[in-house]
C-alpha positions in Angstrom: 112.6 -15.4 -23.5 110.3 -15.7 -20.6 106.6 -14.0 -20.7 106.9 -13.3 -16.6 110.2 -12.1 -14.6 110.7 -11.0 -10.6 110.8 -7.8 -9.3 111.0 -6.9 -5.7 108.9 -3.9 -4.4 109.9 -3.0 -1.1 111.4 -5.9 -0.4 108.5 -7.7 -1.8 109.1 -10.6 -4.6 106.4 -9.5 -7.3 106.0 -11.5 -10.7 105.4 -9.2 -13.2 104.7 -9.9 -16.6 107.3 -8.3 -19.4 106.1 -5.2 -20.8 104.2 -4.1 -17.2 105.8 -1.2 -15.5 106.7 -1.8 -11.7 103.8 0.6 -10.7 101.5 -1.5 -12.3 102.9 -4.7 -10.9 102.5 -3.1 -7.7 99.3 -2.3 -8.5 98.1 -5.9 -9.4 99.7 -7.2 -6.2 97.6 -4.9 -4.0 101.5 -3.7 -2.5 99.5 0.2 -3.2 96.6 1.5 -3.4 95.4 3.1 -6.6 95.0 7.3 -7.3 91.9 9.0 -6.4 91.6 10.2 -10.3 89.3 8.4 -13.0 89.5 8.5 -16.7 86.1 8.3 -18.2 82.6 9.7 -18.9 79.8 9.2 -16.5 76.6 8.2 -18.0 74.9 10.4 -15.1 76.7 13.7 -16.0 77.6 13.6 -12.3 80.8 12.6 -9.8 82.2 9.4 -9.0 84.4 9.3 -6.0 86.6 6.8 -5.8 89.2 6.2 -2.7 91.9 4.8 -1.9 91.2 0.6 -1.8 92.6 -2.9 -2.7 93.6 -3.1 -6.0 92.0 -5.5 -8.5 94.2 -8.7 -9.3 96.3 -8.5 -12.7 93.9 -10.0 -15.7 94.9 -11.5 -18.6 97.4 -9.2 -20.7 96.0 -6.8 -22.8 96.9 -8.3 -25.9 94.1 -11.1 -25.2 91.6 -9.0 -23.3 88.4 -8.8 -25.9 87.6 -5.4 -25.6 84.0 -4.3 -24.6 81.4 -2.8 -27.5 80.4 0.2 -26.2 77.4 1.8 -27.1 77.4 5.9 -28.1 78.6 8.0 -24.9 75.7 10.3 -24.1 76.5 14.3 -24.6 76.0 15.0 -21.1 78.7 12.5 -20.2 81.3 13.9 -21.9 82.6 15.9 -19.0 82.0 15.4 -15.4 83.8 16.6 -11.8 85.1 14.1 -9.8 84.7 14.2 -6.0 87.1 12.0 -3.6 84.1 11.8 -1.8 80.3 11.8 -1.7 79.0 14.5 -1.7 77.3 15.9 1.4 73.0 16.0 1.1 71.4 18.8 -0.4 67.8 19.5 -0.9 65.9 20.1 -3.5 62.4 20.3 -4.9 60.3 19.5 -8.0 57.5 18.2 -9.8 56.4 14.7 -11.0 56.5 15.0 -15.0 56.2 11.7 -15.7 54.3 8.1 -15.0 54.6 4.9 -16.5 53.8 1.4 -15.5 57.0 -0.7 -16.4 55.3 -4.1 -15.0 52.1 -5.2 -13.1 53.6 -4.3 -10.2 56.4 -1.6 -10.9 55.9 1.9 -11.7 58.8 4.6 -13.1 58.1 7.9 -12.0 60.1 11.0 -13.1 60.6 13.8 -11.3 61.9 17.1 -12.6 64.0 19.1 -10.0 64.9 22.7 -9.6 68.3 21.7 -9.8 70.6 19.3 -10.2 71.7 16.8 -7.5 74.9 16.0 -7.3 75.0 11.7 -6.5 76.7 8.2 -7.3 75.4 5.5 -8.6 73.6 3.4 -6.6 72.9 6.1 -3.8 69.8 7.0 -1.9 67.2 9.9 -1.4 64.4 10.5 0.7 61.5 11.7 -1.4 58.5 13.3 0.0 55.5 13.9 -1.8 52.8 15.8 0.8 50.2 13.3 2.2 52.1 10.3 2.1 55.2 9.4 4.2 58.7 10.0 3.2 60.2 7.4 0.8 63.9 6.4 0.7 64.6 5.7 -3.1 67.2 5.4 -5.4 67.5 7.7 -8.6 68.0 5.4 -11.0 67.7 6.3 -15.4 64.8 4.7 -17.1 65.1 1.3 -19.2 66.3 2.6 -21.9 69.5 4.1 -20.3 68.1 7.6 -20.6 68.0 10.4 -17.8 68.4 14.6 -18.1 70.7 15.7 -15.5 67.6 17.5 -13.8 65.8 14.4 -13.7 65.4 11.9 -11.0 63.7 8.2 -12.1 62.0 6.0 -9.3 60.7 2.6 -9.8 58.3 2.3 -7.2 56.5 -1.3 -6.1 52.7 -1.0 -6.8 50.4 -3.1 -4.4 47.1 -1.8 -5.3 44.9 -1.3 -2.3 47.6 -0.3 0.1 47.1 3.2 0.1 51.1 3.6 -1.0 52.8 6.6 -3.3 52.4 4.3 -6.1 48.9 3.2 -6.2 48.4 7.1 -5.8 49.5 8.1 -8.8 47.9 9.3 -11.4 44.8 10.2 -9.8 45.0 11.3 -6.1 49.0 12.5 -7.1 48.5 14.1 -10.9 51.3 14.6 -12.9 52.6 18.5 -11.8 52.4 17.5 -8.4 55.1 18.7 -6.2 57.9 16.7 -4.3 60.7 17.5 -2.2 63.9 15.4 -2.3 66.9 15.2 0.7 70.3 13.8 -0.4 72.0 11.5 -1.1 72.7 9.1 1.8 73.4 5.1 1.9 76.8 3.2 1.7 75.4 0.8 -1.3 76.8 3.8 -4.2 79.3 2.3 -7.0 82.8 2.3 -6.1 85.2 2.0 -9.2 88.6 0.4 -8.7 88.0 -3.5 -7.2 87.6 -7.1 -8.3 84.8 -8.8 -9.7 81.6 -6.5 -9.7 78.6 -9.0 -8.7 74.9 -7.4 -8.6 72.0 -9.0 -7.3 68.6 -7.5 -7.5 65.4 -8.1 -6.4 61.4 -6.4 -7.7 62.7 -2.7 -7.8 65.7 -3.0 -6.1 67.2 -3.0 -10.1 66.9 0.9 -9.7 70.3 0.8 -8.5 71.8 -1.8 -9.6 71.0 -0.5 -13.2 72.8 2.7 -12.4 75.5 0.9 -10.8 76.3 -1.4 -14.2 75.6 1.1 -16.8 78.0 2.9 -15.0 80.7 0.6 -14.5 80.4 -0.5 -18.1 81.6 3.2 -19.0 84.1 3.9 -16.4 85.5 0.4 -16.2 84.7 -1.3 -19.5 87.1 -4.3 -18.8 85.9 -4.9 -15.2 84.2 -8.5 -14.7 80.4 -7.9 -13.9 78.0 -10.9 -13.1 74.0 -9.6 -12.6 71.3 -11.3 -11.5 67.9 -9.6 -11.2 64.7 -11.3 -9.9 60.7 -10.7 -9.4 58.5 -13.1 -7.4 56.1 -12.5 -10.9 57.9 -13.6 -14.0 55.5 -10.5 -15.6 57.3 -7.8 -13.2 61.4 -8.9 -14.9 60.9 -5.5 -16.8 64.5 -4.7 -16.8 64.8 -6.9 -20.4 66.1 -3.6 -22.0 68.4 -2.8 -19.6 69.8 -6.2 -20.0 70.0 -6.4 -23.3 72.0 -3.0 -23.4 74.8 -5.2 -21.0 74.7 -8.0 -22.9 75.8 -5.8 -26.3 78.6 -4.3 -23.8 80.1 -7.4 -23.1 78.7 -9.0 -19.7 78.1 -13.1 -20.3 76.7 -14.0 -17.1 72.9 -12.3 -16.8 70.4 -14.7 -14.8 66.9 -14.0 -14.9 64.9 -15.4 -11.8 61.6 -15.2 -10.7 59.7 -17.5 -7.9 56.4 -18.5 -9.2 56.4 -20.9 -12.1 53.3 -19.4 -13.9 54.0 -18.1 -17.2 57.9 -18.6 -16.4 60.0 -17.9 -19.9 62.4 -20.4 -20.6 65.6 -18.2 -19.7 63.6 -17.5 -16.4 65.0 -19.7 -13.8 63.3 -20.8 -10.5 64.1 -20.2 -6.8 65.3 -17.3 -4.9 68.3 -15.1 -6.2 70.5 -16.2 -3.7 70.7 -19.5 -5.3 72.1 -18.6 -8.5 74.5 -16.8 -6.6 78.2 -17.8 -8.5 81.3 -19.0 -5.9 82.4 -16.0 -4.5 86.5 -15.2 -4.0 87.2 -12.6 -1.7 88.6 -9.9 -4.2 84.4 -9.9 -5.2 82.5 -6.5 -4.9 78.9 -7.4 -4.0 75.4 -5.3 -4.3 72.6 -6.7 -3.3 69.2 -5.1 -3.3 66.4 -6.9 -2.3 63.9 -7.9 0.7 64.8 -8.6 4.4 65.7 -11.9 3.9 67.4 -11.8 0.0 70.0 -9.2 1.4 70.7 -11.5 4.9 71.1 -14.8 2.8 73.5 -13.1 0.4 75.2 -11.3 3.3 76.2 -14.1 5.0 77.9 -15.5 1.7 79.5 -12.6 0.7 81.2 -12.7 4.7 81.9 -16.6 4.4 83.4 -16.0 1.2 85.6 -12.7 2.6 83.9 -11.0 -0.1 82.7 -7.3 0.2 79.1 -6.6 0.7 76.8 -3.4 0.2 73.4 -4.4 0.9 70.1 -2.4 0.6 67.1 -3.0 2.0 63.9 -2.1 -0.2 61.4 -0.1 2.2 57.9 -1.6 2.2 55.4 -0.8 0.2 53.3 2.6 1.7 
């Protein structure tokens, strides 16, 4: 007996393999879109939206798909509300309750708000801590995966001399000192639901692509992820952790890049990110976080490609 068969969907000749139902063949052939509902646990405690899009193409059936190890779901996951869309921006305000240097030139701050806010991954704020201009950040969890849900982590660039947030901290911004927060906004936030998920990210631009896979590798533990995550210093690739927590969840393709050759690790690779960019198909999702001219090289492959593109730009350092 044959593995595949025809169906016709509104007059449409699908081929569908035996044992799929005709929604799901319609699914695979992007002939409808798929619900506004998800099944899952965010690792946030917070909302994903999720509308109406192009369906991903049919994989492999699920009698050969290796299924992902996933690690322990945090409690706070276990239940979540779903919005259809972002939410609209709130404010809030709070206190800085923690500082750590994660590199020579990356620090995680923590800030502990009043109250929750209500984001997706991979979504802005605009922090503003009094003295210094306003900051547009994303919330990210630290290395380690973890985050409260009245929590906020920041990895902020630290340029010592330049008179920024960073370089501030600790002495002329103590821990306790107070910070107001405006959000969320930006289009670059994780959307479940599409093809191949491919994230690029450059110094701290991993903030949000970190909270963009750890969430995708809960909500969509079968979707195909490629990252690639770079620093001009080999010393500032702090996101190790982070990356070993995907590898363990079943992501193969992880490039390390960083531009200067000194003290380069032999799994560090040389050049800008956009060069270990993989051939793009247009079903590809794309994130890509990064300096002026990482986002516009990557840009203009994702559209050559007919790929989808959400680019950030990282602010300067201030």
């Amino acid at each position: 007996m044959s593995a595949r068969c025809s169906l016709v969907v509104n007059g449409k000749a699908v081929r569908i393999s035996t044992g799929d139902t005709p929604v799901e063949a319609a699914l695979a052939e992007g002939m409808i879109g798929s619900g506004s509902g998800l099944h899952g646990a965010n690792p946030f405690g917070q909302g994903f939206g999720q509308g109406f899009g192009p369906a991903s193409r049919r994989g492999k059936p699920r009698l050969h798909r290796a299924e992902a190890l996933m690690p322990t779901l945090p409690r706070a996951a276990i239940a979540w509300a779903e919005p259809i869309k972002p939410p609209a921006p709130s404010r809030r305000t709070g206190t800085i309750t923690q500082i750590r240097q994660l590199g020579p030139h990356v620090i995680e701050m923590v800030v502990t708000i009043t109250r929750r806010l209500v984001f997706e991954p991979g979504h802005q704020v605009v922090m503003t801590v009094e003295g210094f201009a306003p900051l547009t950040l994303s919330p990210t969890l630290r290395i380690d995966g973890a985050a409260e849900l009245n929590e906020l982590v920041f990895h902020l660039p630290l340029e010592p001399g330049t008179g920024s947030l960073a370089s501030a901290l600790g002495e002329g911004v103590p821990l306790g000192a107070e910070v107001k927060v405006k959000g969320p906004t930006g289009r670059g936030y994780y959307r479940p639901g599409g093809g191949r998920l491919v994230l690029l990210a450059a110094e701290t631009g991993f903030a949000p692509i970190w909270a963009i896979a750890r969430a995708a590798r809960y909500i969509e533990p079968a979707r195909d992820v490629v990252m690639i995550a770079g620093a001009r210093d080999p010393l500032d690739l702090y996101m190790r952790p982070s990356l070993d927590w995907l590898r363990a969840t079943g992501i193969g393709r992880i490039v390390l890049v960083a531009d200067r050759a000194r003290q380069r690790p032999p799994d560090v690779r040389p050049g800008p990110l956009s060069a270990h960019l993989p051939s793009l198909r247009t079903t590809d999702v794309v994130h890509v976080v990064g300096d002026a001219s990482t986002v516009g090289a990557v840009e203009v492959l994702a559209a050559a490609a007919g790929a989808r593109c959400y680019p950030v730009l990282l602010p300067p350092a201030r």
